[in-house]
C-alpha positions as CSV (number, residue, x, y, z in Angstrom):
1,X,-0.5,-18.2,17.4
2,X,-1.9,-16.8,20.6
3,X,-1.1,-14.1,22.6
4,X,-3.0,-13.5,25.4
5,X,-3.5,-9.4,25.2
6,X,-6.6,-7.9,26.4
7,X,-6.5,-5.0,23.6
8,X,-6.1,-7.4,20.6
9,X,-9.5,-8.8,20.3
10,X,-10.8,-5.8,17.8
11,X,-7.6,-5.9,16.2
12,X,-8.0,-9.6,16.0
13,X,-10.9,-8.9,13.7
14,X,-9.2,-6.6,11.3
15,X,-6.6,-8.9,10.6
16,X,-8.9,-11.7,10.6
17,X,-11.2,-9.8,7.9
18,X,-7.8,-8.7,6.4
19,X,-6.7,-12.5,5.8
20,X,-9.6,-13.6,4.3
21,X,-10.0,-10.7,1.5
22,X,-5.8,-11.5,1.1
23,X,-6.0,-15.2,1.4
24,X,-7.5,-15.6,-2.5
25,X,-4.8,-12.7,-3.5
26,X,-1.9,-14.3,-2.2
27,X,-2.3,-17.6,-3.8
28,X,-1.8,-15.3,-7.2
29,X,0.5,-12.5,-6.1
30,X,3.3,-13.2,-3.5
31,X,4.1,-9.7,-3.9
32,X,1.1,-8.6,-2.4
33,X,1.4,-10.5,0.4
34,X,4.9,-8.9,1.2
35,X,2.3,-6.0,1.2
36,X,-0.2,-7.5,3.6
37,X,2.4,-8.7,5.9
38,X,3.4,-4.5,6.2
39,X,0.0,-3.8,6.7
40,X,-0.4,-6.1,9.4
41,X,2.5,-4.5,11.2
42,X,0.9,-1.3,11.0
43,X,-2.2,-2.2,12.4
């Protein structure tokens, strides 16, 4: 998943960091990973 962009690599980081604080979280709540997934938008 990819996509060549120039401007992504910091953002890359974020939602790398992001994952791995939600990845324990969404094996519990699915609920907040509806929440994560609006995050990531936004960001």
């Amino acid at each position: 998943m990819r996509k060549r962009k120039k401007k992504t690599t910091s953002m890359r980081k974020k939602i790398n960091s992001i994952r791995r604080i939600a990845n324990p979280l969404l094996t519990r709540d699915k609920a907040q990973s509806k929440l994560l997934h609006g995050l990531m938008i936004e960001i």
